[in-house]
DSSP file (Angstrom, degrees, kcal/mol; ACC not computed):
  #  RESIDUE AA STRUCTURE BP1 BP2  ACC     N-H-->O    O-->H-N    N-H-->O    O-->H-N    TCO  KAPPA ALPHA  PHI   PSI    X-CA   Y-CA   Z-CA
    1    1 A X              0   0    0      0, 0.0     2,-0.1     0, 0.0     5,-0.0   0.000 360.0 360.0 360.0 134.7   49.0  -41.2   13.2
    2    2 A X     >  -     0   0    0      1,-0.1     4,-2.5     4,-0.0     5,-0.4  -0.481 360.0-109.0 -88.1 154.0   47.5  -41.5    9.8
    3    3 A X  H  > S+     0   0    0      1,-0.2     4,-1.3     2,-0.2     5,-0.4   0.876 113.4  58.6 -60.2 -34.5   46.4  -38.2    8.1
    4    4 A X  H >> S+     0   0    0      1,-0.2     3,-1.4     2,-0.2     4,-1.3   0.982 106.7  49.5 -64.6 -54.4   42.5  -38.8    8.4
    5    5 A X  H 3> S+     0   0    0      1,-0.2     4,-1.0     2,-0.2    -1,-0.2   0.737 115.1  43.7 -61.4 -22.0   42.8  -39.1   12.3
    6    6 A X  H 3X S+     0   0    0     -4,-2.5     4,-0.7     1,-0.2    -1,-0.2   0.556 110.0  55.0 -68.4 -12.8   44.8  -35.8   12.3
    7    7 A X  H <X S+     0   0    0     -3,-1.4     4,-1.9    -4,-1.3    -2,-0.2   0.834 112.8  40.3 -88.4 -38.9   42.4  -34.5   10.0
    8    8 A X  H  X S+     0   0    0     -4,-1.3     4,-2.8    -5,-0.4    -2,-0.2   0.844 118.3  50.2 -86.3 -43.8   39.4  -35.5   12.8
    9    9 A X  H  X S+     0   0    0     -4,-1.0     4,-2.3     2,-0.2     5,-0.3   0.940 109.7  48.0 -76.5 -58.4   41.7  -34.2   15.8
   10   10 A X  H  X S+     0   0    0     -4,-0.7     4,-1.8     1,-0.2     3,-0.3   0.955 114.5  46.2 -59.3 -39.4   42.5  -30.9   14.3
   11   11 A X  H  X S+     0   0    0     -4,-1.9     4,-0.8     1,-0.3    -1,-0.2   0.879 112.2  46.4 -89.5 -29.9   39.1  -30.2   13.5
   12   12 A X  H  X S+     0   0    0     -4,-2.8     4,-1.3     2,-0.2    -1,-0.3   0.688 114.3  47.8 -60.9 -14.3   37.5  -31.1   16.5
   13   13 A X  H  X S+     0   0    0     -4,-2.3     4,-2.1    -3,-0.3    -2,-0.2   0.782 112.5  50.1 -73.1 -35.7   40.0  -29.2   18.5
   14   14 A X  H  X S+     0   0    0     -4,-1.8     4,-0.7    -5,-0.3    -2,-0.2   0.577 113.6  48.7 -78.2 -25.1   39.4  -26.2   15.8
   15   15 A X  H  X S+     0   0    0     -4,-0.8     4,-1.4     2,-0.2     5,-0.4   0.953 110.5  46.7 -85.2 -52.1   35.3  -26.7   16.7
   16   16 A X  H  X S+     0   0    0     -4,-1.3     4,-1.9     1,-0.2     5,-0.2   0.883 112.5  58.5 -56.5 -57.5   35.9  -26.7   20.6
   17   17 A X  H  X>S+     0   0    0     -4,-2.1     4,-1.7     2,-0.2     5,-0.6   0.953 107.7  41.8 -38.3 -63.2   38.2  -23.4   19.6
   18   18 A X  H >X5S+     0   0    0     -4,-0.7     3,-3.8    -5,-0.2     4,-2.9   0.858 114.4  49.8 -45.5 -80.5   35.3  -21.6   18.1
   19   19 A X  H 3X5S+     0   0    0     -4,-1.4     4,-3.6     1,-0.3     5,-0.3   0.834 114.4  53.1 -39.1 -46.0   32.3  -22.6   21.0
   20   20 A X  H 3X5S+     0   0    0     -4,-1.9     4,-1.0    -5,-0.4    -1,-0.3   0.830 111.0  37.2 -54.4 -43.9   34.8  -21.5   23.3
   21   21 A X  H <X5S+     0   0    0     -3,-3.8     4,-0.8    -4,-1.7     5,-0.3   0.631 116.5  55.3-101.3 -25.9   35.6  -18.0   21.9
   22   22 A X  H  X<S+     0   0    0     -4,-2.9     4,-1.0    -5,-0.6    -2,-0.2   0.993 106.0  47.7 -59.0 -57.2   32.3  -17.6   21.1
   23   23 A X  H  < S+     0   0    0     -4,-3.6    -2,-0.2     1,-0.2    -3,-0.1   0.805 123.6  35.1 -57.0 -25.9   31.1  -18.3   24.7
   24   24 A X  H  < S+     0   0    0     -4,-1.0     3,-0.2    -5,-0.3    -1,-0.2   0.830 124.1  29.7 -94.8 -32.1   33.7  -15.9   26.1
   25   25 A X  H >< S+     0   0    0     -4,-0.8     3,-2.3    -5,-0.2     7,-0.3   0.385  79.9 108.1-111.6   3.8   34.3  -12.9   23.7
   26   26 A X  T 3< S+     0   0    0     -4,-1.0    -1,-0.1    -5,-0.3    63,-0.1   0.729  75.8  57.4 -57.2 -22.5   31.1  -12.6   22.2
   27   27 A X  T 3  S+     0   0    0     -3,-0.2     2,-0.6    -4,-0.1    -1,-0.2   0.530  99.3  67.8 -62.4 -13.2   30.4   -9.3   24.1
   28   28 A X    <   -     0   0    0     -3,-2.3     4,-0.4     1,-0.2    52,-0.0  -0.980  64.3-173.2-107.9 147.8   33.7   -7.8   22.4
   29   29 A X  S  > S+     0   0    0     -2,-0.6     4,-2.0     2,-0.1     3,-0.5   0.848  82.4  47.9 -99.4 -70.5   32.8   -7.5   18.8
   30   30 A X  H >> S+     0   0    0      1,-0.2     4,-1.7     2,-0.2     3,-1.1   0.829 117.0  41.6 -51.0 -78.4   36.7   -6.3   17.9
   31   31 A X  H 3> S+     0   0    0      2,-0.3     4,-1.5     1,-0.2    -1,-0.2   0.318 114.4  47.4  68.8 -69.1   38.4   -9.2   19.9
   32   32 A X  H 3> S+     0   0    0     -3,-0.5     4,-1.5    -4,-0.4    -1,-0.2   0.676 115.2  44.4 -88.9 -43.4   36.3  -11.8   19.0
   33   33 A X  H <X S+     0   0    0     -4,-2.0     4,-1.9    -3,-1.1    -2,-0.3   0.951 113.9  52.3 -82.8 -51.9   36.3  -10.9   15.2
   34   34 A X  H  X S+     0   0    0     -4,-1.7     4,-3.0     1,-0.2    -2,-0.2   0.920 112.5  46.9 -39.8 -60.5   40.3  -10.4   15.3
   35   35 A X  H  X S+     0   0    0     -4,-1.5     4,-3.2     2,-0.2    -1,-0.2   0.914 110.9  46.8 -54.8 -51.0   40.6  -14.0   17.0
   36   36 A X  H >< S+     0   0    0     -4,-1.5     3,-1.4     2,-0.2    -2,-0.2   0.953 118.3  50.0 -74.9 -83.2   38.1  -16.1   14.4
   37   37 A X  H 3X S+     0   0    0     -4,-1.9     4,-1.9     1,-0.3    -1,-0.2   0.567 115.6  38.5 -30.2 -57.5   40.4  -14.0   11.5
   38   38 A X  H 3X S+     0   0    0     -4,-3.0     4,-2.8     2,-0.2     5,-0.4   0.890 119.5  46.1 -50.6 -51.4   43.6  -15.1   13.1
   39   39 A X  H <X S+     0   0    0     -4,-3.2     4,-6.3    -3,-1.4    -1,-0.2   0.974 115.0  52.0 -41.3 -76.5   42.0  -18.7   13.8
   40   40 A X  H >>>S+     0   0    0      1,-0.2     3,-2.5    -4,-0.2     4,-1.1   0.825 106.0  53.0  -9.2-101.1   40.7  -18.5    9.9
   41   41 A X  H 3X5S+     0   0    0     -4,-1.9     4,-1.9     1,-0.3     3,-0.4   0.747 110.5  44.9 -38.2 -51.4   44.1  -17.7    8.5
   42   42 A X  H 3X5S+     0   0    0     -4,-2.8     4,-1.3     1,-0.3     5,-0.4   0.791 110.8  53.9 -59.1 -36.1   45.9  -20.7   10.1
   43   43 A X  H <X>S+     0   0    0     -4,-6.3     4,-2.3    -3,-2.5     5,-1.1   0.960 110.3  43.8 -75.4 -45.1   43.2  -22.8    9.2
   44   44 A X  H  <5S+     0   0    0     -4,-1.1    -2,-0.2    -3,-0.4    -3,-0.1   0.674 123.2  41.8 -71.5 -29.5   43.3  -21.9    5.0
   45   45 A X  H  <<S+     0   0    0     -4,-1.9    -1,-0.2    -5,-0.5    -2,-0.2   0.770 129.3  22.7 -87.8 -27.6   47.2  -22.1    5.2
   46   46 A X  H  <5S+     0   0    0     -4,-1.3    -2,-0.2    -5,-0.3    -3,-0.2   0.777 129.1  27.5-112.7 -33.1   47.7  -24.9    7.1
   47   47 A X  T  <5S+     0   0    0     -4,-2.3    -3,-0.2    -5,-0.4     2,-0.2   0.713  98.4  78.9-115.0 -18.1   44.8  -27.3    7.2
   48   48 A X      < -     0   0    0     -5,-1.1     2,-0.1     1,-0.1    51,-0.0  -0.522  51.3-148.7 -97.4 172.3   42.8  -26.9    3.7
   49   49 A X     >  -     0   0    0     -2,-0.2     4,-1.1     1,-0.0     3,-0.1  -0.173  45.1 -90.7-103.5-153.9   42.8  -27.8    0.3
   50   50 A X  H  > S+     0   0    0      1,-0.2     4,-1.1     2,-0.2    -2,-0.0   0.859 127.3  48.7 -90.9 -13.3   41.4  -25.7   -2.6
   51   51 A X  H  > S+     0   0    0      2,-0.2     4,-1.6     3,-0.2    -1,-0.2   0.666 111.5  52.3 -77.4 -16.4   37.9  -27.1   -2.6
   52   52 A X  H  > S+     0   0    0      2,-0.2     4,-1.1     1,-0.2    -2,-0.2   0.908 110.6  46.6-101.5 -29.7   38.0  -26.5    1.2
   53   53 A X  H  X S+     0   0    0     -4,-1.1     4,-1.8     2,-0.3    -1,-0.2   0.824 110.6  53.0 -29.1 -59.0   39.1  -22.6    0.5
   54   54 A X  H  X S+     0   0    0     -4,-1.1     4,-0.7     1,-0.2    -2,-0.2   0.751 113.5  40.8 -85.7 -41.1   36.4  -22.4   -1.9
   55   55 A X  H  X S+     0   0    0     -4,-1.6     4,-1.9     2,-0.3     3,-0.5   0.884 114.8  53.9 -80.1 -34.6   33.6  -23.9    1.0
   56   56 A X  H >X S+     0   0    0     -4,-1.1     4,-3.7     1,-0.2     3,-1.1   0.958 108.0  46.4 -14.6 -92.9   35.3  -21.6    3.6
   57   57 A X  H 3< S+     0   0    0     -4,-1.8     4,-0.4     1,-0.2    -2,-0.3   0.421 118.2  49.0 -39.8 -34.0   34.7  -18.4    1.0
   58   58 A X  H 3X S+     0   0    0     -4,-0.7     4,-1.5    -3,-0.5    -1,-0.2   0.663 107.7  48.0  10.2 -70.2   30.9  -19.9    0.7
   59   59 A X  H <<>S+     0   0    0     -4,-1.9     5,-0.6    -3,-1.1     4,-0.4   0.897 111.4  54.9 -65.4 -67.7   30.1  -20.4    4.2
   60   60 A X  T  X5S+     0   0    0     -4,-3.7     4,-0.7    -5,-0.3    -2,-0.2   0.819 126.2  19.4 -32.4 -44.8   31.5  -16.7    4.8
   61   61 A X  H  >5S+     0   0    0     -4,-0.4     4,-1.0    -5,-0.2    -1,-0.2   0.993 128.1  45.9-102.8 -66.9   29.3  -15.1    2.4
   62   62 A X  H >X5S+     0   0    0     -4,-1.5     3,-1.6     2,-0.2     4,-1.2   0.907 112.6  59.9-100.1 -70.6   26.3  -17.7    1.7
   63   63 A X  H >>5S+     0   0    0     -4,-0.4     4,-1.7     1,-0.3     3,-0.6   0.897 101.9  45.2 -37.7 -70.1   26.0  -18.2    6.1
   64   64 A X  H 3X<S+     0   0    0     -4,-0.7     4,-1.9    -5,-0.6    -1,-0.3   0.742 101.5  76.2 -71.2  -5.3   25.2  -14.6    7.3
   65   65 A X  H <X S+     0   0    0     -3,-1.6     4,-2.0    -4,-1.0     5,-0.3   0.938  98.5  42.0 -55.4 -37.1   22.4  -14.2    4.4
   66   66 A X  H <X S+     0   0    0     -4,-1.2     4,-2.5    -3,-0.6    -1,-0.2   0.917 113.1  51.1 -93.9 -35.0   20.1  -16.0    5.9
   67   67 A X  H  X S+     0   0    0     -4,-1.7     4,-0.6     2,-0.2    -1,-0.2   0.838 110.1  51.1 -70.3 -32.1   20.7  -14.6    9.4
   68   68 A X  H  X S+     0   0    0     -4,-1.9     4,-3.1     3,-0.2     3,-0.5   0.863 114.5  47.0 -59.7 -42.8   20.4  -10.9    8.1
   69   69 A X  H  X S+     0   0    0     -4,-2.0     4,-2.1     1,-0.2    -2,-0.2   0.999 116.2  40.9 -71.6 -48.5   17.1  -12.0    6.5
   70   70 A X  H  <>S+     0   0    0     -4,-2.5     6,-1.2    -5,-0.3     5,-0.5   0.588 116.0  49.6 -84.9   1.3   15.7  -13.7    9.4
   71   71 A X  H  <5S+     0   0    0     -4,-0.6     3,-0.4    -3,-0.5    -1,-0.3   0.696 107.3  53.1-100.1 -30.4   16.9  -11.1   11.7
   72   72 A X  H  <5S+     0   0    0     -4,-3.1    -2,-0.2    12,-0.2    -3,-0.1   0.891 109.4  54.3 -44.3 -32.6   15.3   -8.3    9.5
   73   73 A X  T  <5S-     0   0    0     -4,-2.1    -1,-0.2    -5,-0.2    -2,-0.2   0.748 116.1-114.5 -87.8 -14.4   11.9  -10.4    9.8
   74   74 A X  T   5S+     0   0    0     -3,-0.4    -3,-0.1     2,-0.3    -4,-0.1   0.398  77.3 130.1 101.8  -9.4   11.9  -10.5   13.8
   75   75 A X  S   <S-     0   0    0     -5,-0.5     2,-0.2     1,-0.1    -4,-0.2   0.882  83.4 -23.0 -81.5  -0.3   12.4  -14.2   14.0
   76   76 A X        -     0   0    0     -6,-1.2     2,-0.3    -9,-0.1    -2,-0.3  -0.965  65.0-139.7-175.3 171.2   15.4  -13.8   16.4
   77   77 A X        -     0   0    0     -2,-0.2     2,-0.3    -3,-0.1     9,-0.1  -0.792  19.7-108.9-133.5-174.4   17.7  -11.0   17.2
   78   78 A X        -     0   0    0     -2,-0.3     8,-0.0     7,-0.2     7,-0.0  -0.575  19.3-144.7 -62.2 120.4   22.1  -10.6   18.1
   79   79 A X  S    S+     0   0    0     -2,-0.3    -1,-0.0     1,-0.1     7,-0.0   0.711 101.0  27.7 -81.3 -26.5   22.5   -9.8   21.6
   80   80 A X  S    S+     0   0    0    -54,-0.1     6,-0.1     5,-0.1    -1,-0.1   0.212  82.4 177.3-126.8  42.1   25.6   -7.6   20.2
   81   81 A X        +     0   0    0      4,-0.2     6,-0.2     6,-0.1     3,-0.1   0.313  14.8 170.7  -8.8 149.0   24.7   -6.8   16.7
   82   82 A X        +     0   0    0      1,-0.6     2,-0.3     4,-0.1     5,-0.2   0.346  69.1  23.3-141.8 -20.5   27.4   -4.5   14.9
   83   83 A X  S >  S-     0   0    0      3,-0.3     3,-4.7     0, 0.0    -1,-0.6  -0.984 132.2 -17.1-161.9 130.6   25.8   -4.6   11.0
   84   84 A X  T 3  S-     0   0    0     -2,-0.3   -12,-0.2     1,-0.2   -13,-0.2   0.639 125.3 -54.6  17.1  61.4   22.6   -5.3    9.8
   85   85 A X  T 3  S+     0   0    0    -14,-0.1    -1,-0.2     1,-0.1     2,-0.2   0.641 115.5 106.7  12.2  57.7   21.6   -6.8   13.2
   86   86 A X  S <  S-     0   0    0     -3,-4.7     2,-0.8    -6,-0.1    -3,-0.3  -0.896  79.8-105.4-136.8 123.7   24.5   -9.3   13.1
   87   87 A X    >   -     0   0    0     -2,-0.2     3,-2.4    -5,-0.2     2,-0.9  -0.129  32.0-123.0  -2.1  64.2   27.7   -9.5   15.1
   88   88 A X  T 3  S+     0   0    0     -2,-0.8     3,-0.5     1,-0.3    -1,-0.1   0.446 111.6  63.9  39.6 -49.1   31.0   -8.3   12.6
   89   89 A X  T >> S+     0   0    0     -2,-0.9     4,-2.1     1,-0.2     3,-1.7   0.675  79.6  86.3 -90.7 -18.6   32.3  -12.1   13.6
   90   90 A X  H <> S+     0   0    0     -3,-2.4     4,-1.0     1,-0.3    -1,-0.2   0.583  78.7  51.8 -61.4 -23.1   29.6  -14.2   12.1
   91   91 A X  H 3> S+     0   0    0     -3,-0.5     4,-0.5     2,-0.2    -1,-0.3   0.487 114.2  50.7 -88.4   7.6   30.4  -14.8    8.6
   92   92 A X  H X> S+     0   0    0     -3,-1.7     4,-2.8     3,-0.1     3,-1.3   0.896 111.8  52.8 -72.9 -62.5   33.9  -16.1   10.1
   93   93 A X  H 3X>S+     0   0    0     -4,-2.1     4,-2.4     1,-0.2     5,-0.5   0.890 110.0  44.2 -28.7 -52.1   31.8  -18.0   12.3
   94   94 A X  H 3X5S+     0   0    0     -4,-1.0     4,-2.1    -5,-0.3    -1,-0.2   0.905 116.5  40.8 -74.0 -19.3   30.2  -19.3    9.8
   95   95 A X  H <X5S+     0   0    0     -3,-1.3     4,-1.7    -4,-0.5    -2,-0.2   0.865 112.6  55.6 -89.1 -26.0   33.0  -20.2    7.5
   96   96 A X  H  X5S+     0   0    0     -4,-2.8     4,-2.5     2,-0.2     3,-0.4   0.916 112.2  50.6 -22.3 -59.4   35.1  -21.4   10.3
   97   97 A X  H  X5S+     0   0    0     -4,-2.4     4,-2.9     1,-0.3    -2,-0.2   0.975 105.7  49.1 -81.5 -74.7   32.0  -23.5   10.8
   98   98 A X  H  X<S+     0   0    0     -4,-2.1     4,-1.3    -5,-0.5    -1,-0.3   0.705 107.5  55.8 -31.4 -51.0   31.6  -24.8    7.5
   99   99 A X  H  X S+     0   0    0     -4,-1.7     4,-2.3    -3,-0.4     5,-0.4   0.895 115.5  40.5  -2.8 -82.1   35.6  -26.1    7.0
  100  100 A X  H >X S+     0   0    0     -4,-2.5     4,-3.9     2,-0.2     3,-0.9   0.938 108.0  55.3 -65.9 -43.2   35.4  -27.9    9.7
  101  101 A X  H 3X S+     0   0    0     -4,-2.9     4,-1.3     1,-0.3    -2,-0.2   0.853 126.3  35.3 -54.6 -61.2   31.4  -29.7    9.4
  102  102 A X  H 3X S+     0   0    0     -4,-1.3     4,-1.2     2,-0.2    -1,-0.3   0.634 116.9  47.4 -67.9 -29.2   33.0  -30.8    5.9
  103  103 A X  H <X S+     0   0    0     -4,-2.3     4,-1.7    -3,-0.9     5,-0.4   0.890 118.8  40.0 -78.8 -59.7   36.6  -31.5    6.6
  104  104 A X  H >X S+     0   0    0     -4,-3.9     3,-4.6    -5,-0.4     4,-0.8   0.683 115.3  59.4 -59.9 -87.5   35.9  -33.6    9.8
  105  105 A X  H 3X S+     0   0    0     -4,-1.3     4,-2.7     1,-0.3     5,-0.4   0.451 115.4  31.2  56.5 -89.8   32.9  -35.1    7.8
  106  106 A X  H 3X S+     0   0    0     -4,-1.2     4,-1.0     2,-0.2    -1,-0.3   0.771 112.1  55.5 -37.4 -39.6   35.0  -36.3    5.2
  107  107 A X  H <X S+     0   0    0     -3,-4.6     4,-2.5    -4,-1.7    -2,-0.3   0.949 118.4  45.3 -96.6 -46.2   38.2  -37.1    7.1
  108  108 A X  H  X S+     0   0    0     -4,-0.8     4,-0.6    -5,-0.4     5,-0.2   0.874 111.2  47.9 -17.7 -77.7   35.1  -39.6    9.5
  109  109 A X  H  X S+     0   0    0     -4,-2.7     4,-0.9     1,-0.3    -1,-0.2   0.756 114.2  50.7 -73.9 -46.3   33.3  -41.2    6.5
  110  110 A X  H  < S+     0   0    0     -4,-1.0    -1,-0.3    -5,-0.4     4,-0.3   0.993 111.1  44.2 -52.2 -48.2   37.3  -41.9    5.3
  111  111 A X  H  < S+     0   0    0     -4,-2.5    -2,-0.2     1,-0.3    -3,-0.2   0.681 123.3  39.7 -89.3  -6.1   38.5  -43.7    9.1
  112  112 A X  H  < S+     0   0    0     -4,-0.6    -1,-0.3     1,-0.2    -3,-0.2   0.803 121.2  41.7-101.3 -21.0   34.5  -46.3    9.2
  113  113 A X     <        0   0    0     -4,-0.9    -2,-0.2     1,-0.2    -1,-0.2   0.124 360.0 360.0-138.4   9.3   34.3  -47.0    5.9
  114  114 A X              0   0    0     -4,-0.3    -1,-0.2    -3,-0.1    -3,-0.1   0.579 360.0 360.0 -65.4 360.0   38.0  -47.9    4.9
């Protein structure tokens, strides 16, 4: 198997991972944020490069701004808020999220367009 289709498999297996732990631990705050780290680490040691480190560290930070503002304004809320009415796990989420959107992206655009 050539490295772009491993690239495609791991990261849709790594998206399914997230939706999944989201849908099931998202009431334990601690739990839920402990799994995304663990997930996280494995993914930045094993599966990125340094631009993909560097979007990772982006999404973490860059992701939950916009949900703290727009949950400060009322336009939608956390059902288990922990911090500035967002969930502890969400800038994991989000960099988690971000990794993959761009790595499968990439590793896609490589396997049509060869």
């Amino acid at each position: 198997m050539e490295k772009t289709e491993k690239d495609i498999l791991i990261g849709v297996f790594i998206f399914a991972l997230e939706i999944m732990l989201f849908l099931y631990l998202w009431q334990n705050n601690t739990i839920l944020t402990i799994s995304l780290f663990i997930v996280s680490v494995v993914v930045l040691l094993a599966w990125t490069d340094k631009e993909e480190k560097f979007l990772y560290f982006t999404g973490l930070i860059l992701g939950p701004i916009v949900d703290i503002t727009v949950v400060n304004s009322g336009i939608w809320t956390y059902g288990n808020p922990t911090i500035f009415g967002i969930p502890l796990w969400l800038p994991l989420g989000y960099a988690l999220g971000t990794v993959v959107i761009i790595k499968v992206g990439k590793s896609t655009a490589k396997f049509f367009l060869k």
